[in-house]
N, C-alpha and C positions, 0 to 999 in steps of 0.2 A: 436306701437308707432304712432305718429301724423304722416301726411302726408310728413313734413320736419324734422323726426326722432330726434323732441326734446325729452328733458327730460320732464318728468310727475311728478306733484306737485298736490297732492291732499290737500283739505283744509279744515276739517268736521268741521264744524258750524263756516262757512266764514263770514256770518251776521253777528249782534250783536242784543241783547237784548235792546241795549242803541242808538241804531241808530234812524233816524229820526221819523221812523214812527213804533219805536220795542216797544215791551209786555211790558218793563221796562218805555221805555219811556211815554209810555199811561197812566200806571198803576200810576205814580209818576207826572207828568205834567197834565193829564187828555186827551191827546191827541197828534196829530204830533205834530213837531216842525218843523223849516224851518229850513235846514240845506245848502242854496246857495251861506251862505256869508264864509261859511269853508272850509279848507283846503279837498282836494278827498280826500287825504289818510288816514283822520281820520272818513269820514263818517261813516263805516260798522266796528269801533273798530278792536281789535286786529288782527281776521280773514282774514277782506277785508285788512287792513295793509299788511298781511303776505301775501295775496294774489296777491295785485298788486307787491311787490317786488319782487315774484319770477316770476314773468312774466316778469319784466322788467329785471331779471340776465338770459333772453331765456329760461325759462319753460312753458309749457303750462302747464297752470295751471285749476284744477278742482273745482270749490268752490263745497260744497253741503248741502244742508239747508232741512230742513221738506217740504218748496214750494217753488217752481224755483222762485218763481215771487218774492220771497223777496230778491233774488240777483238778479235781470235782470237789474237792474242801475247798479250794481258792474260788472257785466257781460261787460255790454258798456262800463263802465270805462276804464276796461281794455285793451278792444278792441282799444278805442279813443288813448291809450298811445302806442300803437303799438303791445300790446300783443292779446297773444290764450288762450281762453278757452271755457269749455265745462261746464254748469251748470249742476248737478246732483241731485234730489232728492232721501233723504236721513231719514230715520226715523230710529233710535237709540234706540227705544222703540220695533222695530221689527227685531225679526233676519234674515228675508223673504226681510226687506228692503236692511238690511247692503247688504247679498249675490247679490240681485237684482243690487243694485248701484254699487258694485266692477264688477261685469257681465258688466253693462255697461262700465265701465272706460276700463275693459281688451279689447273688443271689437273695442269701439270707438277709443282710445289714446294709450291703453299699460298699462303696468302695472307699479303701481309708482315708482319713483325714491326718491321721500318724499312724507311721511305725516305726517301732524301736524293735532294732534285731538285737536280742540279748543272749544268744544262744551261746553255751560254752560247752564244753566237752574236757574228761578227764584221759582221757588217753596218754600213757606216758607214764604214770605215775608208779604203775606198777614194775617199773624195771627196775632192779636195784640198783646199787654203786658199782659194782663196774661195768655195769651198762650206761654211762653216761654220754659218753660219746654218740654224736651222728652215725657213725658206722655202725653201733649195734642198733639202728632204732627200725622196728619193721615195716617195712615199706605201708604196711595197711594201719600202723598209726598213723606215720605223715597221710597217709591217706584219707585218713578221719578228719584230721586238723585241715586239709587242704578244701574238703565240703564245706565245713562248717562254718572257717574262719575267710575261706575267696569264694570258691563256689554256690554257697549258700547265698549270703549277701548278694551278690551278683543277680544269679535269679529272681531272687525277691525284689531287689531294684526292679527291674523287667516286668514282674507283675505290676508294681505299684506308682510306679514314675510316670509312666502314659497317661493315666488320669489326670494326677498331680499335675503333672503339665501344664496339660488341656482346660485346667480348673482354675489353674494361676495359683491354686497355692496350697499347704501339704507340709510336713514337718517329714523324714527320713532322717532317725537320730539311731548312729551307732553305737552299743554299749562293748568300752575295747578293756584293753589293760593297760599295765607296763611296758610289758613284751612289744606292744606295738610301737614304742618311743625309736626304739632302738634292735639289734640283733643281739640276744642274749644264749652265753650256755644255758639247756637246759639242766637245772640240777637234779639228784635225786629225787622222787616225790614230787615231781613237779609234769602238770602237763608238758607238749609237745608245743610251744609258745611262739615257733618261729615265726607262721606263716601271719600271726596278728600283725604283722607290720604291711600285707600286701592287702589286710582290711583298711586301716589307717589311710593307706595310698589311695584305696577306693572308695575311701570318704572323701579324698582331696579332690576327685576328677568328678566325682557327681556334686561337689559344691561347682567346680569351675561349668559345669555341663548345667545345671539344673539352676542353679541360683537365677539368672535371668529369668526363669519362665515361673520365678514364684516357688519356688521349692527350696523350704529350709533343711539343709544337710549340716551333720555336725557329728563327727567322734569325742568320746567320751571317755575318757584317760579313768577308769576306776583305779587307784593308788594305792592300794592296800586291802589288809585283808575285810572280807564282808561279813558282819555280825547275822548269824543263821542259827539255828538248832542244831548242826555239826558244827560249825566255829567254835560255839561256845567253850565247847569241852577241849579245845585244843589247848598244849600247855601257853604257845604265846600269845592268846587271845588272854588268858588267866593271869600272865603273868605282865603282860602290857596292855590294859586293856583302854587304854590311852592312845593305841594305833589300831584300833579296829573302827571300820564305819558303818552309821546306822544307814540300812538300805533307803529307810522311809525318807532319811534328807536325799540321799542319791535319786530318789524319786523326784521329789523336788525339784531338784536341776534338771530333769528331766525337765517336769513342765514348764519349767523359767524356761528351757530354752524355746520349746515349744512356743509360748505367749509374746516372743520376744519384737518388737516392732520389725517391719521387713528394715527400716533405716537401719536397724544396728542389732543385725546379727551377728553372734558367736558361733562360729564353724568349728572350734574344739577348747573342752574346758578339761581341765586335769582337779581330781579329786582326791587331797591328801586328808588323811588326818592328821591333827597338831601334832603326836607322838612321833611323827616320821619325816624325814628327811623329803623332798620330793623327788623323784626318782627323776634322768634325761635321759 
C-alpha cells in the first residue's frame, strides 16, 4: 500500500485518443487543439475522468499509458486537487510490459483495490470507403484490436484477480462500447470494433468465475459519443450536442459501481445520452 495505506485505483489507458493533443485528435483536426478554456475533468476523456474521481473518493490512483509523458498534465492535475498518484507505463501489445507495470504497482502502492481497463485504440479508421469490407482490413489491425480489446484484458485479469480473490474483495470494471452489444459492420472512419464483443464475454465469465470470491466485475456499455478536446470540434458533437456525454458522470458510474453493496451488484450498465436512441 501507499505510504498513508490508501486504497489503490489502477486506470489502463487513463489518456485519451481525443484529448488535446491525442492520435485521434491529430488524425481528424490535422493537429493539437487548445484545450484551457475546458472543464480539467474532461480533458484526458473517460480515463483521466475516472481517474481524478477516484483520487478525489481517497484513492491513489495509477493512471498507465504506452508514455508517462502523455499523462504527466493528468498526473499534476491530480496532485493540484489534493490527490496521489503514480504514472505507470504500460504496453498492452506486450505481455513483458503488462507483468513489468503490475511489478511496479505491487512494489510502489500495493496491489489494487480497482481496475478499470479503459484502453481503446483507433486502428481502422484510416481506411477509406471502399475499404470497408473484412476482406481489405489488415491483418495487423485486427491484430491491434485483438491485444487490446481480448488479450489485454485477459492478462491484466491474471495480474489482478489473485489478490482480489485472496482478499475477498476488489472492483474489475470494463469500460466497452456499442460494438460489444452486438456484431456490427465497421463503417468508414470508424475503428476495428469487432472483437469488443469477446471483451463483453470476458466480462461475463469473470463475474461467473470471480463474484463468489468477493470480486466486483461489470462491463460498461459507453452509448455514444464522449465529450473531449477532439469531440468538441466535430460537426455532430456541434450540431447535437444533446448526444454527447460528459466523461466526469461516466466517471461517476464508475464509482457507484464500485461502492455498490456486494447484496446488489450490477454486472453491466449501458450509458446513453437523452438525445439517442439506445443502441442493442
Amino acid at each position: 500500500m501507499s505510504t498513508e495505506r490508501k486504497q489503490v485505483a489502477v486506470v489502463v489507458g487513463a489518456t485519451s485518443k481525443w484529448q488535446a493533443d491525442g492520435r485521434n485528435t491529430a488524425l481528424v483536426h490535422g493537429g493539437s487543439v487548445d484545450d484551457s478554456d475546458l472543464p480539467i475533468g474532461i480533458r484526458w476523456g473517460v480515463g483521466g475522468a475516472i481517474a481524478q474521481k477516484f483520487a478525489k473518493e481517497g484513492f491513489f490512483v495509477v493512471p498507465t499509458t504506452r508514455n508517462a509523458a502523455n499523462a504527466a498534465a493528468l498526473q499534476d492535475a491530480i496532485v493540484a486537487q489534493g490527490g496521489e498518484s503514480l504514472v505507470v507505463e504500460l504496453d498492452l501489445a506486450s505481455r513483458e510490459s503488462i507483468a513489468r507495470a503490475f511489478a511496479t504497482i505491487r512494489s510502489r502502492v500495493g496491489d489494487p483495490e480497482v481496475l478499470v481497463y479503459n484502453a481503446g485504440y483507433l486502428d481502422g479508421r484510416e481506411l477509406p470507403p471502399e475499404k470497408e469490407l473484412l476482406e481489405h482490413v489488415p491483418v495487423e489491425i485486427f491484430e491491434t484490436a485483438l491485444n487490446v480489446a481480448c488479450r489485454g484484458p485477459f492478462l491484466v485479469a491474471q495480474e489482478v484477480l489473485p489478490a482480489m480473490r485472496k482478499r475477498g474483495s476488489g472492483s474489475f470494471l470494463i469500460s466497452n462500447n456499442a460494438w460489444s452489444l452486438r456484431g456490427r459492420k465497421r463503417m468508414t472512419g470508424q475503428s476495428l470494433y469487432y472483437p469488443r464483443v469477446m471483451m463483453r464475454t470476458l466480462a461475463q465469465v469473470l463475474t461467473e468465475e470471480y463474484s463468489e470470491h468477493g470480486v466486483h466485475v461489470a462491463n460498461i456499455v459507453i452509448d455514444g459519443l464522449i465529450d473531449a478536446p477532439g469531440t468538441r470540434m466535430l460537426a455532430r458533437a456541434v450540431q447535437r450536442p444533446d448526444t454527447v456525454i460528459n466523461p466526469m458522470k461516466i466517471a461517476e458510474a464508475f464509482y457507484y459501481l464500485h461502492a455498490q453493496d456486494k447484496s446488489c451488484w450490477t454486472h453491466e450498465i449501458q450509458l446513453t445520452p437523452f438525445g439517442s436512441k439506445p443502441s442493442y
